[in-house]
C-alpha positions as CSV (number, residue, x, y, z in Angstrom):
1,X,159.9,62.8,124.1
2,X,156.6,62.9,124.6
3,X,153.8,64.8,122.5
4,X,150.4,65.6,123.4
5,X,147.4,66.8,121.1
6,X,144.7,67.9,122.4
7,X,141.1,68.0,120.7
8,X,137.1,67.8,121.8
9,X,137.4,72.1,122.3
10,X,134.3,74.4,121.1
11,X,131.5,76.4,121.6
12,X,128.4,75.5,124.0
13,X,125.9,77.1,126.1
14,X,125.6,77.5,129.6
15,X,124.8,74.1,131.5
16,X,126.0,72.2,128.6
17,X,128.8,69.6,128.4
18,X,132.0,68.9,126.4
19,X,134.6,66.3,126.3
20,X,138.3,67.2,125.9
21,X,140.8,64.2,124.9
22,X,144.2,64.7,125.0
23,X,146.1,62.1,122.9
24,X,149.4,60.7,123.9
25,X,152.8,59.9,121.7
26,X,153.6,56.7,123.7
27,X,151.4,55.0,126.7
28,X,149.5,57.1,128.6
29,X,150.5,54.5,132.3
30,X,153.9,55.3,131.4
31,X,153.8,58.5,132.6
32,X,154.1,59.6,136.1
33,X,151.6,62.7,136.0
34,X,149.5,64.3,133.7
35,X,147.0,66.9,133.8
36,X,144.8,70.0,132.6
37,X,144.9,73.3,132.5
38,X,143.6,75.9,131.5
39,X,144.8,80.2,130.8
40,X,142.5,83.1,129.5
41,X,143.2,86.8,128.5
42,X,144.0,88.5,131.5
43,X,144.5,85.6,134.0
44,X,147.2,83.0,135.2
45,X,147.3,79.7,133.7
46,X,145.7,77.3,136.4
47,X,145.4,73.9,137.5
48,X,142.1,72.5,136.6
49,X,142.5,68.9,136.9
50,X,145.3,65.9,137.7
51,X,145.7,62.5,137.7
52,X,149.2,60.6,138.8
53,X,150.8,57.4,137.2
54,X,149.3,55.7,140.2
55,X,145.2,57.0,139.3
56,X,145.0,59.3,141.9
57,X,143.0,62.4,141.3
58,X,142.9,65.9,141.8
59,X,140.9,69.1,141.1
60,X,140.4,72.6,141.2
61,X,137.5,73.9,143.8
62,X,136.2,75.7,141.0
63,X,135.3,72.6,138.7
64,X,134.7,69.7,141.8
65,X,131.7,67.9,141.4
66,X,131.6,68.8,137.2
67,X,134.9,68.1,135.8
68,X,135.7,64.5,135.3
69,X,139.2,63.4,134.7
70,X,139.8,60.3,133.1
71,X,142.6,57.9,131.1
72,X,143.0,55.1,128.9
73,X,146.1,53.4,127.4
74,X,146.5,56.1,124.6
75,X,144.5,58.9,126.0
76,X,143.4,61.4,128.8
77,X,140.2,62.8,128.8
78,X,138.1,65.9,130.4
79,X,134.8,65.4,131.1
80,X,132.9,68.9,131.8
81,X,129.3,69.2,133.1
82,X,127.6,72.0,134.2
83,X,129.9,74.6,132.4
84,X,129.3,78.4,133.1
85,X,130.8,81.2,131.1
86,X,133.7,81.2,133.5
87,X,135.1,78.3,132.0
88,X,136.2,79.5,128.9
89,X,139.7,79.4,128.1
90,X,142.2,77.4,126.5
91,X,142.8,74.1,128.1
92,X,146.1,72.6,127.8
93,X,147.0,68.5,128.5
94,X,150.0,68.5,130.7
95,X,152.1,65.3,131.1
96,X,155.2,64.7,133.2
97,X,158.0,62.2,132.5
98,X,160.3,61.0,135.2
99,X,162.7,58.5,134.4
100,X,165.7,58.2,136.5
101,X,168.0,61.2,135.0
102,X,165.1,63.4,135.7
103,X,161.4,65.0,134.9
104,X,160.4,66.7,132.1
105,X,157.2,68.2,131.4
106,X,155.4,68.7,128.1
107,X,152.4,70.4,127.2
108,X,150.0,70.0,124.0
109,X,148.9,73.0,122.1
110,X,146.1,73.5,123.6
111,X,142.3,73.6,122.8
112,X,139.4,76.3,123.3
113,X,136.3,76.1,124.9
114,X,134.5,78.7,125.0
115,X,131.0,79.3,126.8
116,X,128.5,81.8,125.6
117,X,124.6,81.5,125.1
């Protein structure tokens, strides 16, 4: 079992910055994947950012260049630059376990950011 809580969510204005962090139950290199994502009203929940066990990373076209995704031993984090009203939403941490009997994914409860001037 792992579970995820998410916090750093809020209001901020166009072209400003926010730092999600997504605290971890046990050690955050134990895990094989984890992730964020993000869902709003009307819209599928999407893939914004990913980092494997092994530090590689991967992000959605729409954030490249501002989103930073990052880790420590007890944490993930989301560094976001440059945010534009289309990044509100709720961001979720993601994290997938894999040991030999098989994966299981778990999800925090999520966080809002919301972007307005």
């Amino acid at each position: 079992q792992v579970q995820l809580v998410e916090s750093g969510g809020g209001l901020v204005q166009p072209g400003g910055s926010l730092r999600l962090s997504c605290a971890a139950s046990r050690s955050i290199f134990s895990l094989d994947a984890m992730g964020w994502y993000r869902g709003a009203p009307g819209k599928q929940r999407e893939l914004v950012a990913a980092l494997t066990g092994a530090g590689t990373t991967h992000y959605a076209d729409s954030v490249k260049g501002r989103f930073t995704i990052s880790r420590d031993n007890t944490k993930m984090y989301l560094q976001m630059n440059s945010l534009n009203p289309e990044d509100t939403a709720v961001y979720y941490c993601y994290a997938r376990d894999c040991p030999p009997y098989g994966c299981t994914d778990y999800w925090g409860q999520g966080t809002q950011v919301t972007v307005s001037s």
